[in-house]
C-alpha positions as a printed NumPy array, in Angstrom:
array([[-185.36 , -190.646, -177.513],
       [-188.791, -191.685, -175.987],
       [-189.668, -190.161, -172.934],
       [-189.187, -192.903, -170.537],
       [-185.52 , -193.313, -171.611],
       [-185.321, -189.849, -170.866],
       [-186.509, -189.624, -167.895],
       [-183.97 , -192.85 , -166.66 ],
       [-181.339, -190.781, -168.479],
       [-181.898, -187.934, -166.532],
       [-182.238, -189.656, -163.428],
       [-178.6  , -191.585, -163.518],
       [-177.228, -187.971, -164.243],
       [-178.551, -187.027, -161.034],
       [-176.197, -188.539, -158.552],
       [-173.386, -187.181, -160.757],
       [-174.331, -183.789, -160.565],
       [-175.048, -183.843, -157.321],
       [-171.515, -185.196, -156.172],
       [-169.829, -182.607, -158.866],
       [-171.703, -179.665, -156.405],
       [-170.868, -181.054, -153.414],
       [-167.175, -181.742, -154.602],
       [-167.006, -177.812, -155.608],
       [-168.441, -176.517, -152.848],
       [-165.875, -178.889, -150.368],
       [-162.92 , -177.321, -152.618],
       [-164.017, -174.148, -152.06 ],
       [-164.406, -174.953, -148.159],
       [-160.547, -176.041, -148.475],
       [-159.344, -172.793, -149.777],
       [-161.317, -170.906, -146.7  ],
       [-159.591, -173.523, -144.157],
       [-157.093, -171.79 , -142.03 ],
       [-154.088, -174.023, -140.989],
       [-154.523, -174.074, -136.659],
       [-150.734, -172.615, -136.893],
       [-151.219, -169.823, -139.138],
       [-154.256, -169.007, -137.09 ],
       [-154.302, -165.217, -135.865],
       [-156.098, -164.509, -132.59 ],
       [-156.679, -160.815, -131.009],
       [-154.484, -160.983, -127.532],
       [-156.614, -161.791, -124.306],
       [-157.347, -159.068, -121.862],
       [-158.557, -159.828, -118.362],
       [-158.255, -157.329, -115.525],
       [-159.098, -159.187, -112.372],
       [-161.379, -157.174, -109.999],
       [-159.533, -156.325, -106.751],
       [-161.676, -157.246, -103.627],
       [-160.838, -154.775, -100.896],
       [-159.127, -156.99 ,  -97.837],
       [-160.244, -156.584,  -94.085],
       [-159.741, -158.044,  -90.537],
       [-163.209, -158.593,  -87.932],
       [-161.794, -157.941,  -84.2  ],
       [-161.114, -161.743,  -83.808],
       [-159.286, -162.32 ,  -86.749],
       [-160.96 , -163.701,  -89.297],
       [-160.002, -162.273,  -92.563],
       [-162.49 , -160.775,  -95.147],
       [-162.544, -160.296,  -99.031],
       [-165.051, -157.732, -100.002],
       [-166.399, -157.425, -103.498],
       [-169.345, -155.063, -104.393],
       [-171.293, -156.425, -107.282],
       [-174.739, -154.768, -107.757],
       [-175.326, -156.534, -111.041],
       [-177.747, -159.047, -109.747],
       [-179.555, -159.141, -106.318],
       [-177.444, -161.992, -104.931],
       [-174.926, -162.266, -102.402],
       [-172.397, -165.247, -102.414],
       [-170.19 , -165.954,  -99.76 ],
       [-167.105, -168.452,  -99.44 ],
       [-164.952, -169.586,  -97.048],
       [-161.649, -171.103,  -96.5  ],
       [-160.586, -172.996,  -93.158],
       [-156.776, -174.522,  -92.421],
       [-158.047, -178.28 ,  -91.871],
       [-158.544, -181.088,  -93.795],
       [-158.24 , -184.704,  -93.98 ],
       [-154.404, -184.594,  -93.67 ],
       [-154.938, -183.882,  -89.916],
       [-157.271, -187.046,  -89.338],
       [-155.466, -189.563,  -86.945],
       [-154.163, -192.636,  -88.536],
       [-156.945, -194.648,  -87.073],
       [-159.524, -192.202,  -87.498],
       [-159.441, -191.64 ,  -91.456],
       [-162.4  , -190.068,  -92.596],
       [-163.36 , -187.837,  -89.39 ],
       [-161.987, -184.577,  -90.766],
       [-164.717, -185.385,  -94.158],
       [-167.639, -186.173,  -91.467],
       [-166.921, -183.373,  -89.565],
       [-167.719, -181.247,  -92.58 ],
       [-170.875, -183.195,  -93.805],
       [-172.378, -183.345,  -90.189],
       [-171.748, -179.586,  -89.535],
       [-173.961, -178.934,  -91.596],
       [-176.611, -181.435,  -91.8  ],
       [-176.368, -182.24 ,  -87.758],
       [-178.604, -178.539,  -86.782],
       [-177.   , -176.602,  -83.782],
       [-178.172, -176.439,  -79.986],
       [-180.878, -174.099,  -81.211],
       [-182.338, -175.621,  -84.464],
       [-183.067, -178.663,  -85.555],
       [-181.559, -179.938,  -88.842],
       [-184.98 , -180.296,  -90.224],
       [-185.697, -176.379,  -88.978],
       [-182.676, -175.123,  -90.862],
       [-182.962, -177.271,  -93.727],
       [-187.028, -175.789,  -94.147],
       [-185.914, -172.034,  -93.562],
       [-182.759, -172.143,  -96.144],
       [-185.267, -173.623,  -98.535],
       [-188.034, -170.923,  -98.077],
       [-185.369, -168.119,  -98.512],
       [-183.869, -169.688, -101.8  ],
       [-180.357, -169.989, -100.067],
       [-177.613, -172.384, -100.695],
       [-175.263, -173.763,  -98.018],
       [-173.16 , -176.757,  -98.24 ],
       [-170.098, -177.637,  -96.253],
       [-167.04 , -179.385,  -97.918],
       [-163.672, -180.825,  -96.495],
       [-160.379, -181.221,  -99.105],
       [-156.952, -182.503,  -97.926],
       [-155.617, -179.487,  -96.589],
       [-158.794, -177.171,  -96.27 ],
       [-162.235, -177.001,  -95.118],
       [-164.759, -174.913,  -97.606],
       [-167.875, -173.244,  -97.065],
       [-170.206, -171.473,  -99.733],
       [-173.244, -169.813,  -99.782],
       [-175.854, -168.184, -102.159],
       [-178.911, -166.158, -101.269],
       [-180.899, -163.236, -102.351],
       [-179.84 , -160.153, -101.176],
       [-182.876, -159.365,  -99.317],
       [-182.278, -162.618,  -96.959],
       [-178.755, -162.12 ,  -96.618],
       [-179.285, -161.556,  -93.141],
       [-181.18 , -164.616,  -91.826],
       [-178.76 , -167.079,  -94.006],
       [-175.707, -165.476,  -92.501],
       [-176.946, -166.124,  -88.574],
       [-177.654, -169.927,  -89.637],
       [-174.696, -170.438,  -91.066],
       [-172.38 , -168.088,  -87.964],
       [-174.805, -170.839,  -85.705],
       [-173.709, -173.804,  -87.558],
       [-170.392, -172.655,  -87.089],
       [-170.452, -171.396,  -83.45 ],
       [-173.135, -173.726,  -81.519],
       [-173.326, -176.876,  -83.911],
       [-175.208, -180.036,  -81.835],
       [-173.661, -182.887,  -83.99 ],
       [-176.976, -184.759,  -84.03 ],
       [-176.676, -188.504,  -83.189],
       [-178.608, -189.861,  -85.269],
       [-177.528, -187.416,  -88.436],
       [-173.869, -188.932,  -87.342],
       [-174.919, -192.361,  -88.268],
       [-176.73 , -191.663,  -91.318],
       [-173.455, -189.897,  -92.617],
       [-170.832, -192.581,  -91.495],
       [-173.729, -195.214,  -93.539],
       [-173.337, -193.063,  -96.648],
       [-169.595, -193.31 ,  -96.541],
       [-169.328, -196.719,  -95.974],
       [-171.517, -197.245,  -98.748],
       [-169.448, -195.368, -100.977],
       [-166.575, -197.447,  -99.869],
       [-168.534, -200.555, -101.308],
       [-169.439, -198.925, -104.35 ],
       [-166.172, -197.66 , -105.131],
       [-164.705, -201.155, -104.967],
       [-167.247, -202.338, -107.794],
       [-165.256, -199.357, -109.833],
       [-162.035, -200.092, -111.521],
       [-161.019, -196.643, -111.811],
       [-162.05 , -195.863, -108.334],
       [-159.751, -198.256, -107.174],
       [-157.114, -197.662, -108.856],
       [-156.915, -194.17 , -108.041],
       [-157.174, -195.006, -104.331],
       [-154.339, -197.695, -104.548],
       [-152.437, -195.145, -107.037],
       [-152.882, -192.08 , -104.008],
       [-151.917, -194.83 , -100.977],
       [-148.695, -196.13 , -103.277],
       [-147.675, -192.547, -103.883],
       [-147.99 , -190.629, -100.506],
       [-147.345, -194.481,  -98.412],
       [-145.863, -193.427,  -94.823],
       [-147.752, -189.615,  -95.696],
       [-150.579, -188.318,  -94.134],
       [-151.675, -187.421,  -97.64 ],
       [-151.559, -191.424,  -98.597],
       [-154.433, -192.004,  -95.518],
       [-157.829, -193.702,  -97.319],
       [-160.903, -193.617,  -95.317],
       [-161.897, -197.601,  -94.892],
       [-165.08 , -199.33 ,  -93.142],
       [-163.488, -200.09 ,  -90.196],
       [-162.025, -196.376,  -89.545],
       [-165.379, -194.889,  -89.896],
       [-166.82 , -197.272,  -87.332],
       [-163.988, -196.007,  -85.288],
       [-165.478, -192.74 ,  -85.021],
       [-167.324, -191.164,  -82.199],
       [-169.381, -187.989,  -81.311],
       [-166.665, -187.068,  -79.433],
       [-164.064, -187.075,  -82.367],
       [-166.142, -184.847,  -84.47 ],
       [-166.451, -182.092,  -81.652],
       [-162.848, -182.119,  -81.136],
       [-161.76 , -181.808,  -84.44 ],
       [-164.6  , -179.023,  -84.77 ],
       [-162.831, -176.939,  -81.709],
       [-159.511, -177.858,  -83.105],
       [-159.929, -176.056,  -86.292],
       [-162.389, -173.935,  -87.017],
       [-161.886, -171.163,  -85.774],
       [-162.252, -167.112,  -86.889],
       [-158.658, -166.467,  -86.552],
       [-158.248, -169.814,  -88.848],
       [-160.49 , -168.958,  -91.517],
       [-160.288, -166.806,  -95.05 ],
       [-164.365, -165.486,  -96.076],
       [-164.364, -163.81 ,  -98.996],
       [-168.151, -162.116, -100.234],
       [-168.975, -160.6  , -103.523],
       [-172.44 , -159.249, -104.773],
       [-175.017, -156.841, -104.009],
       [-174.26 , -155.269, -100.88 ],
       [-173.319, -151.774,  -99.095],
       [-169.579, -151.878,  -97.348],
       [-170.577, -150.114,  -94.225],
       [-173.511, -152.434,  -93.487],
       [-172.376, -155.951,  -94.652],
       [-169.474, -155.112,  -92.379],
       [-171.87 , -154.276,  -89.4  ],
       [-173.74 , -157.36 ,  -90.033],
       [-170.48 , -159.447,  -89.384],
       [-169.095, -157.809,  -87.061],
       [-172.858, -158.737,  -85.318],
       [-172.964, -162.296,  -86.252],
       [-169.395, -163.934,  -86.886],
       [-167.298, -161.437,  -84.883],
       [-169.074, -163.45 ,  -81.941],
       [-167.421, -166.883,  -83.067],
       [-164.404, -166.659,  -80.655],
       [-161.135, -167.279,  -81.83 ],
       [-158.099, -169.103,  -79.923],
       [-154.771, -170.63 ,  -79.711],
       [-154.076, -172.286,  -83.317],
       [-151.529, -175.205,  -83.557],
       [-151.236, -177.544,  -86.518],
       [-149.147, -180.487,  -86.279],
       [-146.329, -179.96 ,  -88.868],
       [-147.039, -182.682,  -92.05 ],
       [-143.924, -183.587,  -93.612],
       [-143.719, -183.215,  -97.569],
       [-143.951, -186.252,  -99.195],
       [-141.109, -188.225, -100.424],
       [-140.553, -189.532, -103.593],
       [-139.377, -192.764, -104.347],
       [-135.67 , -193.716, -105.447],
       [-136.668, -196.317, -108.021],
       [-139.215, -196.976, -110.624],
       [-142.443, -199.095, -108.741],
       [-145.149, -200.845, -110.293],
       [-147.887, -202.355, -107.791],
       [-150.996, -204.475, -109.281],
       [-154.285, -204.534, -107.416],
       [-155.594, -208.32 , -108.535],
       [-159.349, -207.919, -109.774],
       [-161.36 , -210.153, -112.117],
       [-162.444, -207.867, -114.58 ],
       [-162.019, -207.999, -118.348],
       [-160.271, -204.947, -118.404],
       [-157.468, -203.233, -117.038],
       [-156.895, -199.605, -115.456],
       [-153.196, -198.317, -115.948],
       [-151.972, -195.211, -113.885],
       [-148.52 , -194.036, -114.449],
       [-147.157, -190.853, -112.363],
       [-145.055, -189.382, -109.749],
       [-144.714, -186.28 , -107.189],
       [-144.679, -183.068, -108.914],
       [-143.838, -179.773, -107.837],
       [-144.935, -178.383, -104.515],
       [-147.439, -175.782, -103.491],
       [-145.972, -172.471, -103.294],
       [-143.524, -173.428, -106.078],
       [-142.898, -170.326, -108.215],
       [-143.801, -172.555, -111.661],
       [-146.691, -174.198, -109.606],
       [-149.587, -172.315, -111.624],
       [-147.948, -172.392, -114.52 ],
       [-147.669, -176.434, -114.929],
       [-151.051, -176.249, -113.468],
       [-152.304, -174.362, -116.799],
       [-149.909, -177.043, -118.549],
       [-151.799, -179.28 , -117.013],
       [-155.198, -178.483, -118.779],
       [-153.845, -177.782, -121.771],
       [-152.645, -181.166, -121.885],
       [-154.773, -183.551, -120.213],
       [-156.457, -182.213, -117.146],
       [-159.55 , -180.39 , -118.563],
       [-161.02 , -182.677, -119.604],
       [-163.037, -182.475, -122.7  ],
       [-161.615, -179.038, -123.443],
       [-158.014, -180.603, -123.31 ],
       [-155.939, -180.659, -126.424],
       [-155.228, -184.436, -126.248],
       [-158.906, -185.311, -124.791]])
């Protein structure tokens, strides 16, 4: 055979024996595959650490974990509140309060002055407001543990609710508002939580005109309504000694004076007696479907578990089986 032939010979063979290798080594692969149900995994151990559980003089209850692994301290908080205590024509104040606490500087700092010094001491403070609890964390080296911790017990104790900080936050809201109604999904979840909880506290949506409802005065009163020591649940974990983080607290936040604490009672929800389908009319090319109903209650014995059910199922996301 002349060369040239041989060399086109060869070269058709290639592909061939190329896909022959490939094919072997993909058999090969199959024999190694393990079926997901015969799969054999070692059993999960996880021994949660046990924070050691105090009480300051005015009753605010502490969580103490000692963690000298990195030279960090992180503290977070838990307060009774949230937006299921906003008045019906006020939706949205127990949310401002939150943002403005911290962004609105107290009767001794400005916002700009505590905003500088939290950023020169590499600390982390945000304020946050869910539907039935206020949250507060914060992260900062160890060494300015100190200085963060009076900011934030002045934020908490002596906050000045600036003006003009009050504005800017009700703008950002309403602005939200508008966005979310450019967002099918975010209005369908809205409509979905009004049609669910309707005649609940739970069901109340923050709208345009409720926000422009809302007064100075509103956000102090909800502020000494609420939060309060013998209201709240700080738990701290990192690098610190008991004997002096407990000083320090007892020096800063065992100031913040507690009193009289009475929530309005909010009535579970209740479900409704028939199947309901509502339709929020939008001219978009697609549509958004929700389908759902009340579940179980918190403080339900099989509440965690259907929330791990949850996850597995759906609610994690990415990491959920049917995601």
């Amino acid at each position: 055979m002349p060369p040239r032939k041989s060399t086109i010979y060869f070269l058709n063979l290639c592909p061939l024996i190329l896909a022959m290798f490939f094919l072997q080594a993909y058999a090969q692969e199959e024999e190694l595959f393990v079926h997901p149900r015969d799969m054999k995994f070692p059993p999960l151990s996880f021994t949660p650490p046990k924070p050691e559980r105090l009480q300051l003089s005015n009753g605010l209850i502490l969580y103490l974990l000692e963690d000298p692994e990195l030279p960090l301290i992180n503290l977070s908080a838990l307060i009774r509140s949230g937006s299921v205590y906003d008045p019906p024509q006020l939706s949205g104040l127990a949310n401002l309060t939150a943002t403005v606490l911290r962004t609105g500087g107290t009767t001794r700092q400005s916002p700009q002055a505590i905003n500088e010094e939290l950023e020169f001491m590499g600390a982390h403070l945000e304020f946050s407001m869910g539907r039935e609890s206020a949250g507060i964390h914060l992260s900062v080296p160890q060494k300015n543990f100190r200085r963060a911790l009076n900011i934030l017990a002045d934020l908490l104790m002596n906050p000045a609710f600036d003006p003009e900080q009050i504005d800017l936050a009700k703008k950002q809201e309403i602005e939200n508002i508008r966005r979310s109604n450019d967002d099918p999904e975010e209005i369908a979840y809205r409509e979905f939580r009004r049609a669910l909880y309707h005649g609940n506290p739970r069901g109340q949506i923050p709208t345009i005109e409720s926000l422009a409802r809302i007064k100075r005065e509103d956000l102090i009163s909800f502020h000494r309504r609420f939060f309060k020591p013998n209201n709240t649940i700080l738990g701290i974990s990192g690098d610190f000694k008991r004997a002096e983080i407990l000083t320090l607290l007892e020096e800063t936040l065992g100031r913040w004076e507690r009193s009289l604490i009475e929530l309005p009672l909010i009535p579970p929800p209740t479900p409704a007696d028939n199947k309901m389908i509502f339709y929020v009319p939008k001219d978009l090319p697609q549509a958004t479907i929700l389908l759902g109903h009340l579940a179980l209650p918190l403080g339900h014995p099989d509440y965690l578990p259907f929330k791990v059910l949850n996850f597995i199922l759906g609610g994690g996301g990415f990491n959920s089986r049917l995601v």
